[in-house]
C-alpha positions in Angstrom: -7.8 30.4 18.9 -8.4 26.5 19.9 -5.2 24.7 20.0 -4.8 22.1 16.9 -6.5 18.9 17.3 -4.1 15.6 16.5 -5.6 12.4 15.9 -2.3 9.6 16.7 -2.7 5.9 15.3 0.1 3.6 16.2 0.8 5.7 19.8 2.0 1.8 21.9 4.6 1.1 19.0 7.8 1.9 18.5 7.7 4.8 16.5 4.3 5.9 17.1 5.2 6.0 20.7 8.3 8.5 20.1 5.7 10.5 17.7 3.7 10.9 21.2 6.6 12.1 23.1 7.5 14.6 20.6 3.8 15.8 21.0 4.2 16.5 24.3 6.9 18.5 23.7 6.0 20.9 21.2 4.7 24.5 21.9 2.6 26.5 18.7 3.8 29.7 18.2 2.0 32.6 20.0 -1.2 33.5 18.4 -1.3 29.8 16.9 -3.4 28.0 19.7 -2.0 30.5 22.0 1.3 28.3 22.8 0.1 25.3 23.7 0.6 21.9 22.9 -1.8 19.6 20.6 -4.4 18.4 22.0 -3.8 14.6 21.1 -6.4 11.8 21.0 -4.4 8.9 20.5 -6.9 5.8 18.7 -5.8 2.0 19.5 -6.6 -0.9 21.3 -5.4 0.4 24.6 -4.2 3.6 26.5 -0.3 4.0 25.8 1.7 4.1 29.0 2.9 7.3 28.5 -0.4 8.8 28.0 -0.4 12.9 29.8 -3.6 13.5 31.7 -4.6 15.8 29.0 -4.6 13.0 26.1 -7.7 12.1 25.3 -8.3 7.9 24.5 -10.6 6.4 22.2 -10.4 2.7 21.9 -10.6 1.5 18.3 -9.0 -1.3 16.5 -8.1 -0.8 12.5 -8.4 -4.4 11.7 -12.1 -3.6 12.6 -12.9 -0.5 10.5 -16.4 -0.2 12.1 -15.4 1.0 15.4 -13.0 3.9 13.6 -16.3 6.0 13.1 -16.3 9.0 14.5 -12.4 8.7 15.9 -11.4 12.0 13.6 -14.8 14.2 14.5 -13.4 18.3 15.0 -9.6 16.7 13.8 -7.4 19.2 12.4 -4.3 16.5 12.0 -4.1 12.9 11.4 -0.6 11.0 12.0 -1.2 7.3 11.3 1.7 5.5 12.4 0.1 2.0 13.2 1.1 -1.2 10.8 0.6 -4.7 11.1 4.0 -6.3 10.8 3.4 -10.0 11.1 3.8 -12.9 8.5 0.0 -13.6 8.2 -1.2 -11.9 4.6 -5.0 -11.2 6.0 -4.1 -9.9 9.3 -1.8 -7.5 7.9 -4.3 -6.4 5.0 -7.1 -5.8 8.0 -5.0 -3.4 9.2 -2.7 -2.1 6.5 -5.2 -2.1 3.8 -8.7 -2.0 5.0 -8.3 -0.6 8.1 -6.1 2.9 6.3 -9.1 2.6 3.9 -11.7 3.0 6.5 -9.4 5.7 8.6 -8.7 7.8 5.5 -12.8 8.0 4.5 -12.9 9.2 8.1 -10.5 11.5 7.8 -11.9 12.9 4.3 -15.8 12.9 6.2 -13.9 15.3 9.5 -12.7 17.4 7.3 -9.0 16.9 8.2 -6.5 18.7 6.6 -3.5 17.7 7.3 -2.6 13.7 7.2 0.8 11.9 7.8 1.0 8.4 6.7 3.9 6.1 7.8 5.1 3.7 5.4 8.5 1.6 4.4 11.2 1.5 1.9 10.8 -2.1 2.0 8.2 -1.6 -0.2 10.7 -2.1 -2.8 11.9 -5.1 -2.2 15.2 -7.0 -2.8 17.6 -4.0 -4.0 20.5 -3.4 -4.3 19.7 0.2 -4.5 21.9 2.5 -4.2 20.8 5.9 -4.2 17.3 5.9 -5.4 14.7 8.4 -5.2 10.9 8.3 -5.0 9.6 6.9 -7.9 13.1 6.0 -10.1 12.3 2.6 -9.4 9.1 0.3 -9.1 8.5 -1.0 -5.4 8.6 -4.7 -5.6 7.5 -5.9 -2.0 8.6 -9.3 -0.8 7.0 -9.5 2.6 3.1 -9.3 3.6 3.5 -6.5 5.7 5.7 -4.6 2.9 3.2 -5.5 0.1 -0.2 -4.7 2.4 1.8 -1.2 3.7 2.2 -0.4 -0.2 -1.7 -1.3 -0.9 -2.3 0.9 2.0 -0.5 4.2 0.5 -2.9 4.1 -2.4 -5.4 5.3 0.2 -3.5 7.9 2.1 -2.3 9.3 -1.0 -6.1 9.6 -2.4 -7.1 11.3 1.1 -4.5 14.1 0.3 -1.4 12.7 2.8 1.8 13.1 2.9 3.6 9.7 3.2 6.7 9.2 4.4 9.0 5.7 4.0 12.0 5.3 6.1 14.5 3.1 5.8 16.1 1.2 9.2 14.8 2.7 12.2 16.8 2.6 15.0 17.3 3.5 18.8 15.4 2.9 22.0 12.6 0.5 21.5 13.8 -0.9 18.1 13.0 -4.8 18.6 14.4 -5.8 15.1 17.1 -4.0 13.3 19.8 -4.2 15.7 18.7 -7.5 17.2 18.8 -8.9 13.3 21.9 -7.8 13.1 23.3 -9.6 16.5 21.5 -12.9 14.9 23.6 -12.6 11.8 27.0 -11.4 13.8 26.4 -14.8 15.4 25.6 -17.0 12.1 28.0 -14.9 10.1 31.2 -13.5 12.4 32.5 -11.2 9.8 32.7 -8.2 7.9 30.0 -9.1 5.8 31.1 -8.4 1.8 33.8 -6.4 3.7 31.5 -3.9 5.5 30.9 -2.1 2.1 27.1 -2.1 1.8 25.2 1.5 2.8 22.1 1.3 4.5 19.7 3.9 4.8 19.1 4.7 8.3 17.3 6.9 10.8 17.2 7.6 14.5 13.4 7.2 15.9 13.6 10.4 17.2 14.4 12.6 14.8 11.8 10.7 12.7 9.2 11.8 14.9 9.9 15.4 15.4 9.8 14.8 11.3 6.5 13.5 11.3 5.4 16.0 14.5 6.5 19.0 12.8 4.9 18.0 9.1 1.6 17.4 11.2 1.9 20.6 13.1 3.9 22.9 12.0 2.8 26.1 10.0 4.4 26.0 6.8 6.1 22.6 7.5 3.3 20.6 5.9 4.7 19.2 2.6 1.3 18.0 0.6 0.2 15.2 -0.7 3.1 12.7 -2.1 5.7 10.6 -1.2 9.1 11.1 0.5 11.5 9.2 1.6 12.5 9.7 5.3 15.6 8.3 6.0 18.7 10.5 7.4 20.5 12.1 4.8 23.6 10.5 4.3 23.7 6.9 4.2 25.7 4.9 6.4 28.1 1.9 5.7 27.3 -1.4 7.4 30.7 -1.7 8.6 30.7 1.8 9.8 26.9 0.6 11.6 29.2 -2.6 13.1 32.1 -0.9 14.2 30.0 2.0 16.3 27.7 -1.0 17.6 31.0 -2.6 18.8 32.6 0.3 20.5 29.2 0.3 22.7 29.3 -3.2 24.0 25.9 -3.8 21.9 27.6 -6.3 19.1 31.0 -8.4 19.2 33.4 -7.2 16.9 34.7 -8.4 13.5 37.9 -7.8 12.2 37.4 -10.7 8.8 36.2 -10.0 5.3 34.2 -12.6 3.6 32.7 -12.0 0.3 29.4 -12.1 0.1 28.4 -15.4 -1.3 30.3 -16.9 1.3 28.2 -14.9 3.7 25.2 -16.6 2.2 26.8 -20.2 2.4 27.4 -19.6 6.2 24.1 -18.2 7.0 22.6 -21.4 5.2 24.5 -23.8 7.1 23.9 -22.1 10.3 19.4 -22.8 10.1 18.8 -19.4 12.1 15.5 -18.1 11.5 16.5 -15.4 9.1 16.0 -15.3 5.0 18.5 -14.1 3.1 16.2 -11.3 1.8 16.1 -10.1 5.5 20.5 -10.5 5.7 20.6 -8.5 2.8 18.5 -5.6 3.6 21.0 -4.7 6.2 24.2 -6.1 4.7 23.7 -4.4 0.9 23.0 -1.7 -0.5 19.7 -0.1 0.2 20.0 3.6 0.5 17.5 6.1 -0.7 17.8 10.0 -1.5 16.1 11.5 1.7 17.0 15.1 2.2 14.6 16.9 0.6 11.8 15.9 3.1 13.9 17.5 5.8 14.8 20.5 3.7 10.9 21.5 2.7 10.1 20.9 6.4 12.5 22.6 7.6 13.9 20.2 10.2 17.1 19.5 11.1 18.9 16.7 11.6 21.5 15.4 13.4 25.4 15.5 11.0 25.7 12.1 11.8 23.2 8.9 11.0 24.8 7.1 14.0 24.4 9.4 16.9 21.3 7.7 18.0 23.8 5.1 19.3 25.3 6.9 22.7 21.4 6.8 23.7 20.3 3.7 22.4 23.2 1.4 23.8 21.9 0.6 27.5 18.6 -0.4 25.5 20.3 -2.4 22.6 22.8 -4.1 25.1 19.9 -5.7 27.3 18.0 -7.0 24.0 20.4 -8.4 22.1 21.6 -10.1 26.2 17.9 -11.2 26.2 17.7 -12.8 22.8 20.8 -14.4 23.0 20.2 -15.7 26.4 23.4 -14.1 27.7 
C-alpha cells in the first residue's frame, strides 16, 4: 500500500511549521503505508527551512488562486494552516477568503478526503466569554484577519473539513502573544483586574500533533464541523504572569489594579496596542475544548503552561529584542 499523501499550506509559519515537524515524526501503523511517514508536499511561496529531502515543493501563492491548480492532484490529506494576519482588509481576503476558496475547489476536484482547516477563536470578537462552546454564541470578528478567517470557514466547511479554532498559541516561534503581553507589563505594571481573567490557551505543539493525527490518523479524523482547539482547562492570566516571571521571560507584578484603571494607564501610555487586543489576554476568553482531543484520541499535556520550560530561551530573546534590552 502507498503511504498517504499530505498536502501542507502554511509550512514557513508558526504553527504550520510545527504541523511539519510533527510530520516528520509520525510512523502509520503496519499494513497502513507499510510504516512510513506521509509523504508531504508542502504548497507556499518558498521551500520551508526545515524541509527533509523527501518533501516534495510546489511553489504556489493563495493570494493568487490560479497557480493553486493542480497543488492537491493524487492528495489523500489536506492541512491548510496558512492565514494572512495583517491589517489590510484585501490582502487578507486574497488569502483567507479567495485563496481557501480556490484551494478547497481543488481539494473537492483531487478527490481529497480528508481536510484540516486552521482557524481562530477570535472570530468572535470582544468577549468576555467564559466558557463557550461551538456555536452558543455568534462570532462577532473585530479584526480583518479575524473577520476574512471566519469568511474563509464557510468554504472549508462546504469541502467537508474539519476546522479547528484555537485560542492563544504559544511556545517557540510565537511572535505575538507573549511579546503582547511584555508591551502591556510595560504600559500597565500590574496584576491586571487582579490576575483573574482565564484565557484559553495552547502549546504549538500539541496543536500540531492535533492537527497531524486528525489528518492522519485512522479513526482520528473527526468530520466535517467545528471544534475548538484550545487545551482543556483554561488558564488564569495571573497564573500565565507568574510562570512567565519565574522564567526570566516577563518582570514580575505583585499590584492589583482594577480593570478600568488598566484601561486609563494603557491610554496614557500611546503604545501601539488597542484595548480590544489588552483584553483578549487580560479577560475572560475561554472556550470548551476537550472534546476535539477526546474524539481524536490525543492527549494532552495536565497542564496549559508546560509549553513554558521549552519556550523560555525563545521568549526571553524576543521580548530582549523588542524591548531593545
Amino acid at each position: 500500500m502507498r503511504p498517504l499523501r499530505v498536502v501542507l499550506t502554511g509550512a514557513t509559519g508558526f504553527i504550520g511549521s510545527a504541523v511539519l515537524r510533527e510530520l516528520d515524526g509520525h510512523r502509520g501503523p503496519e499494513g497502513a503505508g507499510e510504516g512510513r511517514r506521509p509523504l508531504v508536499r508542502v504548497v507556499g511561496r518558498r521551500r520551508p527551512e526545515g524541509a527533509g529531502p523527501d518533501h516534495e515543493w510546489t511553489r504556489a501563492d493563495l493570494a493568487r488562486p490560479r497557480t493553486l491548480h493542480g497543488v492537491c492532484e493524487d492528495a489523500d490529506v489536506l492541512l491548510h494552516m496558512a492565514a494572512a494576519l495583517g491589517p489590510d482588509e484585501s490582502a487578507c481576503a486574497a488569502v483567507n477568503v479567495d485563496g481557501t476558496a480556490a484551494l478547497m475547489r481543488e481539494a473537492a476536484r483531487a478527490g481529497v478526503s480528508r481536510i484540516v482547516h486552521l482557524s481562530t477563536a477570535a472570530v468572535y470578537g470582544p468577549g468576555p466569554h467564559r466558557g463557550t462552546g461551538v456555536d452558543e454564541v455568534a462570532p462577532a470578528p473585530v479584526s480583518p484577519a479575524s473577520r476574512t478567517r471566519l469568511a474563509g470557514e464557510t468554504y472549508a466547511l462546504a469541502a467537508g473539513a474539519t476546522v479547528l479554532r484555537p485560542g492563544l498559541v504559544l511556545g517557540r516561534g510565537d511572535r505575538w502573544v507573549v511579546p503582547l503581553l511584555a508591551q502591556c507589563l510595560r504600559a500597565v505594571p500590574a496584576r491586571w483586574d487582579g490576575g483573574r481573567g482565564r484565557v484559553s490557551v495552547v502549546a504549538v505543539n500539541d496543536l500540531a500533533r492535533l492537527v497531524a493525527r486528525l489528518g492522519v490518523v485512522p479513526g482520528a479524523d473527526c468530520g466535517r464541523g467545528i471544534w475548538h482547539a484550545s487545551h482543556p482547562r483554561p488558564v488564569r492570566v495571573g497564573e500565565l504572569l507568574r510562570t512567565l516571571s519565574r522564567h526570566d521571560v516577563l518582570p514580575s507584578v505583585t499590584a492589583d489594579l482594577p480593570w478600568q484603571e488598566c484601561l486609563q494607564r494603557l491610554r496614557a501610555a500611546r503604545i501601539p496596542v488597542s484595548e480590544r487586543q489588552f483584553a483578549l489576554v487580560a479577560t475572560d476568553h475561554w472556550y470548551r475544548s476537550s472534546e476535539v482531543w477526546h474524539v481524536a484520541g490525543c492527549a494532552v499535556e495536565p497542564s496549559p503552561l508546560t509549553w513554558v520550560d521549552d519556550a523560555a530561551p525563545w521568549y526571553r530573546s524576543v521580548v530582549a529584542a523588542r524591548s531593545g534590552g
